[in-house]
N, C-alpha and C positions, 0 to 999 in steps of 0.2 A: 504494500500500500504506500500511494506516495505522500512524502513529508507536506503538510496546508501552506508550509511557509519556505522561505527559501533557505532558511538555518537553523539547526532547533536549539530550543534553549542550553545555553553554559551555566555547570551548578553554580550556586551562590548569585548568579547574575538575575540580572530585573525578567520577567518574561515578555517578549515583546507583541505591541498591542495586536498584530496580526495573527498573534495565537489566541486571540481572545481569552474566555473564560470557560472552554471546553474541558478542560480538565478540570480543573475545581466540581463543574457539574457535574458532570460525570461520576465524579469519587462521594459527592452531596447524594447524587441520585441513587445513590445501591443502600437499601434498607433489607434487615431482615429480620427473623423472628421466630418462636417455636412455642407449640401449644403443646398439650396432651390431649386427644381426642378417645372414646372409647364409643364401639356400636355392640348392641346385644342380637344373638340370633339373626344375622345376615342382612343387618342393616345396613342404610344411605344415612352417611351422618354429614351434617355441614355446619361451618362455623364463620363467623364472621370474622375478620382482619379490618381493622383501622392504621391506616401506617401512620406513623410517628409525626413524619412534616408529609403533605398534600405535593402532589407531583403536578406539572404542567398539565402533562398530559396523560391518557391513562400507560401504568409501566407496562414492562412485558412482569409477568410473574411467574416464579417456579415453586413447584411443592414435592416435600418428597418426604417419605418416610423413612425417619432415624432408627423407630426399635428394630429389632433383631428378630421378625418374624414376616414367616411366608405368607399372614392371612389378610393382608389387604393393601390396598395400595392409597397413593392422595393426587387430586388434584386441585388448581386455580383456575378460579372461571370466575366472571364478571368482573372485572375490573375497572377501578373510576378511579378518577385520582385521589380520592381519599381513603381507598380500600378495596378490597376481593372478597371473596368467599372461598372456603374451603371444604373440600368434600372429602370424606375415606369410605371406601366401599370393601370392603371385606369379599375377597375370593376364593377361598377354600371351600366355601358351600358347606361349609361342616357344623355353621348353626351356632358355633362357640363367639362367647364370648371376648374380648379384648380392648384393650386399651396400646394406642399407637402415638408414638412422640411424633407428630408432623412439622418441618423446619418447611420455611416460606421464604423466599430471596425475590426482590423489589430492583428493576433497572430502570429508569428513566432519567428525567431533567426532573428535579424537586424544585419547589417554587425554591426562590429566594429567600432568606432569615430574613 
């Protein structure tokens, strides 16, 4: 990928204006976060997410499950810039019970402080 500018910044030195403030937002825009979710008997469970600071625009969002078991999995869906929703759906079909750590990671452009 080609460099936006014609020399890229030297550590210590000022960053110049035609790098704009791309990087600052970028590093602003990544939010993440982790719940504990649990479904009884082969349920759809979903949860709500509020992220910390409001994005410009809606982010991309990822969800994934941390515990250490084969019975269900997570997703993100709807997203706005002030939040998603989380889903875990249980696939084993085996009707059991559980509780699953589901961790959530946020990219976008976050509004400004």
């Amino acid at each position: 990928m080609p460099d936006i500018a014609a020399t890229r910044p030297v550590s210590g030195q000022p960053i110049e204006t035609s790098w704009g403030d791309n990087v600052h937002d970028l590093i602003e825009g990544i939010q993440a976060g982790s719940l504990s979710m649990s479904f009884v008997n082969n349920s759809v469970v979903d949860a709500a997410i509020t992220f910390p600071r409001p994005y410009v625009s809606a982010p991309i969002v990822f969800a994934n499950v941390m515990t250490q078991t084969s019975s269900g999995y997570a997703i993100a869906y709807g997203a706005t810039t002030t939040g998603c929703s989380l889903r875990i759906v249980q696939k084993d079909a085996l009707a059991t019970n559980a509780s699953l750590n589901v961790a959530w990671l946020a990219i976008g452009t976050a509004v400004a402080a």
